[in-house]
PATOR-839077 format. One line per 8 residues: number of its first residue (from 1); for each residue x, y, z of N, C-alpha, C, O. Coordinates in Angstrom, 3 decimals, padded with zeros to 6 digits. Each point is the difference from the previous one (the first is absolute). Last residue first. Layout:
<recs>
NUM = X/Y/Z/X/Y/Z/X/Y/Z/X/Y/Z; ...
</recs>
This chain:
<recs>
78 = 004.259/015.364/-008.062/-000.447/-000.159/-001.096/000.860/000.246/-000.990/-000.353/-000.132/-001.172; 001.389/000.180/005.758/-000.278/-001.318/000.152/-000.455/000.141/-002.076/000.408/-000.916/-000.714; -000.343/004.710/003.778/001.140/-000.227/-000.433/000.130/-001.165/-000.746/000.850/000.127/-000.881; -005.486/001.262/002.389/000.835/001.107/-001.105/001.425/-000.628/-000.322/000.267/-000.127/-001.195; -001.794/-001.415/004.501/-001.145/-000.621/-000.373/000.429/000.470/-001.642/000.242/-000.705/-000.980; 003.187/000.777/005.182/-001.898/000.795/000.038/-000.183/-000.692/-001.655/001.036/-000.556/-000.363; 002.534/-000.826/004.391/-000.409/000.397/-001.022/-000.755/000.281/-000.533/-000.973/-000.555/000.510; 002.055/000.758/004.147/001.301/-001.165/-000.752/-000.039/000.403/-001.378/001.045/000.493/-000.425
70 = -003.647/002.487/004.559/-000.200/-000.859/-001.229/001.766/-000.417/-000.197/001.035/000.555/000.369; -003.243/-000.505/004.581/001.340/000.898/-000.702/000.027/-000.715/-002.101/000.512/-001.033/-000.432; -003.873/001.286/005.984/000.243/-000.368/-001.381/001.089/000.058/-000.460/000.698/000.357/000.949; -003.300/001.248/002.973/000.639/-001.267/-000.054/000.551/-000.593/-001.113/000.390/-001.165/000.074; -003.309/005.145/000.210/001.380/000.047/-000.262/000.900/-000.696/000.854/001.044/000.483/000.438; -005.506/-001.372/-001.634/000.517/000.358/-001.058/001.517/000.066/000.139/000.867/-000.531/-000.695; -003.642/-002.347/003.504/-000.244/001.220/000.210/000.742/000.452/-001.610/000.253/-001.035/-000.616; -002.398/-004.019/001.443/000.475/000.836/000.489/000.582/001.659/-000.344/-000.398/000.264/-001.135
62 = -003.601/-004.961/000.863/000.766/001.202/-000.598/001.159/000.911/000.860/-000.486/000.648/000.927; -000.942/-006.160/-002.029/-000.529/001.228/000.709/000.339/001.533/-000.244/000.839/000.205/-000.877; -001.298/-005.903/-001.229/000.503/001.362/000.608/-000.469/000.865/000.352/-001.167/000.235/-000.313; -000.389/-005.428/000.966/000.144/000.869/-001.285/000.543/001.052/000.638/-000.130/000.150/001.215; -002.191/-004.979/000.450/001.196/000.550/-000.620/000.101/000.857/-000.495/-000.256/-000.286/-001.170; -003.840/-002.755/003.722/000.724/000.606/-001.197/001.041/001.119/000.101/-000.377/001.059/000.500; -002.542/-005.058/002.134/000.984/001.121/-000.007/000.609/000.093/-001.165/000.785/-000.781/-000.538; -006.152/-001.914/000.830/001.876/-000.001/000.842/000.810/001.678/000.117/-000.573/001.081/000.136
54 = -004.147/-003.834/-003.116/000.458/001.524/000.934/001.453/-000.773/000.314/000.658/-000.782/-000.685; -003.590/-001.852/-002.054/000.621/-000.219/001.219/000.198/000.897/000.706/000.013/-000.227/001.210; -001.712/001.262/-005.651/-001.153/-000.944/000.621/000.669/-000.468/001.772/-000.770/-000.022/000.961; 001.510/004.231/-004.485/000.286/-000.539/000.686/-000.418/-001.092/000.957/-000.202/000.242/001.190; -002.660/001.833/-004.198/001.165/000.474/-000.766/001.698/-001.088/000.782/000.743/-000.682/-000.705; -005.246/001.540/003.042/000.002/-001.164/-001.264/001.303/000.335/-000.919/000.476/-001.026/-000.487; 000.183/001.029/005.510/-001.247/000.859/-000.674/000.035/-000.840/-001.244/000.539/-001.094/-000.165; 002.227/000.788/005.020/-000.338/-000.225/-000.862/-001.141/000.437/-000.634/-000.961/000.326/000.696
46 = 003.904/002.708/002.777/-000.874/-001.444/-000.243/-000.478/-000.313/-001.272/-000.330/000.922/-000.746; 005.442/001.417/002.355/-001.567/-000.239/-000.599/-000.850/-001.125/000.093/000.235/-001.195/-000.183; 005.177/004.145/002.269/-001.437/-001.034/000.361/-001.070/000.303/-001.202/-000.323/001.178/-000.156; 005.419/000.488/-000.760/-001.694/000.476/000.058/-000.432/-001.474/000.410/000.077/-000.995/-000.720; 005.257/002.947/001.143/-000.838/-001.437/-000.627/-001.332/000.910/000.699/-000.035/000.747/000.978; 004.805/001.285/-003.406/-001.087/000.553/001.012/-000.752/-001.407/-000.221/-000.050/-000.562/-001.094; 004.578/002.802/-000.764/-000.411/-001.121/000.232/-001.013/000.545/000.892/000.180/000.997/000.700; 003.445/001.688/-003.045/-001.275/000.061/001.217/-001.011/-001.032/-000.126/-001.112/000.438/-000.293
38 = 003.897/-001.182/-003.993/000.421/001.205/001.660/-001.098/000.497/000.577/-001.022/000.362/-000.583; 000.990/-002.428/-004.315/000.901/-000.815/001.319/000.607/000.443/000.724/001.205/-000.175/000.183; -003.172/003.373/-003.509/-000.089/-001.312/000.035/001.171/-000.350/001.003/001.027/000.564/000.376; -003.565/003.909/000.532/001.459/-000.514/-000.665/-000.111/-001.468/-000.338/-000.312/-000.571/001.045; -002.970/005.233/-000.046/000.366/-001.286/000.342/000.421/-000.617/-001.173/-000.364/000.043/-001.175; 000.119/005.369/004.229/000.015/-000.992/-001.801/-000.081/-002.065/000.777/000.278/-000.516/001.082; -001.308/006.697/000.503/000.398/-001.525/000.347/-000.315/-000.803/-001.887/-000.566/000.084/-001.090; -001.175/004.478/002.932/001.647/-000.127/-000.061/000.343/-001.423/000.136/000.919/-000.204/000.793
30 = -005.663/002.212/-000.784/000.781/-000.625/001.209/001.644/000.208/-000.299/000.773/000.192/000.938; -003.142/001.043/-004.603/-000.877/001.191/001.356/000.466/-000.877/001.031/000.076/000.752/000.972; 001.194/-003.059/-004.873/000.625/001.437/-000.114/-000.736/000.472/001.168/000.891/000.548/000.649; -000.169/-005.633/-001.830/-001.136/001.200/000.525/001.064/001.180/000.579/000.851/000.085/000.885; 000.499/-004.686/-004.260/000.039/001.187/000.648/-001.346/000.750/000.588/-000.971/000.211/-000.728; 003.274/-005.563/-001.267/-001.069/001.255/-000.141/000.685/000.840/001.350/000.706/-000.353/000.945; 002.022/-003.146/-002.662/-001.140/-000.609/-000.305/-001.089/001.239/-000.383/-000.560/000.176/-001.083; 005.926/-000.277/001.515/-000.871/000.601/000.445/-001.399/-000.781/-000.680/000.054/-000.153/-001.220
22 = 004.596/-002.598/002.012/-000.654/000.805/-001.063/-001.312/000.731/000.448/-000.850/-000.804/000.381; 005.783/-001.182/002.177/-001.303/-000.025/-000.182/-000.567/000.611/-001.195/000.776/000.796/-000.529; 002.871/-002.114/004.426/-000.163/000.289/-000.240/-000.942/-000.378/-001.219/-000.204/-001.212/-000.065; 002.582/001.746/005.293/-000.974/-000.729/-000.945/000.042/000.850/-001.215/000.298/001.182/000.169; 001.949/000.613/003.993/001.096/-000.721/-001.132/-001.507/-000.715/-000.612/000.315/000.674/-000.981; -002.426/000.496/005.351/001.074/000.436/-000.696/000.561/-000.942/-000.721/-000.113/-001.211/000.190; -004.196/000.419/002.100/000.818/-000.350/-001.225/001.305/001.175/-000.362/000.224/000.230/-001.189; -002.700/000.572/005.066/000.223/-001.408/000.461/000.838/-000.530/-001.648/001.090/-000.572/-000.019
14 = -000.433/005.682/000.195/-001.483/-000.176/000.778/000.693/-001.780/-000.015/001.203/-000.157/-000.212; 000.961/003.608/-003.626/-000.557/000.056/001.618/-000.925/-000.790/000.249/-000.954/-000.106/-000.770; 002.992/000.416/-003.706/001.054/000.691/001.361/-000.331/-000.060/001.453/000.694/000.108/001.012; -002.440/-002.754/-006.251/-000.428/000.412/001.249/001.396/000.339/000.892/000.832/-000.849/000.322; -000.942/000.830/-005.677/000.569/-000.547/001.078/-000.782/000.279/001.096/-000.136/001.223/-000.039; -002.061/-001.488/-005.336/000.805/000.932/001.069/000.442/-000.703/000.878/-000.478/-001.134/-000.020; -001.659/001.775/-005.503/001.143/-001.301/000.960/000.421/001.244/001.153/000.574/001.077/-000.157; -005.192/-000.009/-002.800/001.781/000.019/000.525/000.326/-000.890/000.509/-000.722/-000.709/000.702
6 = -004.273/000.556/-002.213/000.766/-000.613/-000.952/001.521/000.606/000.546/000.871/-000.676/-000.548; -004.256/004.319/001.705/-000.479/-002.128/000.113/001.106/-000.048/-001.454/000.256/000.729/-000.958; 001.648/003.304/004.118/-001.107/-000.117/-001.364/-000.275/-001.298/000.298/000.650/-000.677/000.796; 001.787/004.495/002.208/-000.080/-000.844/-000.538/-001.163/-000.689/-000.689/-001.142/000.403/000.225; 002.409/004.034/001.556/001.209/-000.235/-000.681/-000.331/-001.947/-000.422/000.734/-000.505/-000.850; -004.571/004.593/001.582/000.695/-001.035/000.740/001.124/-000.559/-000.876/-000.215/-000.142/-001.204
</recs>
């Protein structure tokens, strides 16, 4: 896969076009990556002990790989 955890990439496609981002993690057998601060997604939870209120939580989602376009890889940056 052309992209790695830790690239700076642009989203080209899909509701975040132009965003852009640092790869968080990769799943190579789906083709998909998730990008800090892109694909916003809110999770209903009920409260548990770790989480005593539950509510909606916040966090990214993954989108497809070649929604992507690296900016800079990880290698150039050192």
């Amino acid at each position: 896969m052309f992209v790695k955890t830790g690239d700076k990439v642009k989203v080209i496609a899909g509701k975040d076009k132009g965003r852009e981002g640092t790869v968080l993690s990769v799943n190579v057998k789906k083709n998909r990556v998730v990008v800090k601060g892109v694909n916003k997604i809110k999770k209903h939870q009920k409260p548990s002990q770790s989480n005593a209120n539950g509510g909606v939580v916040e966090s990214e989602g993954s989108i497809h790989a070649s929604n992507v376009k690296v900016i800079s890889s990880k290698k150039e940056d050192k």
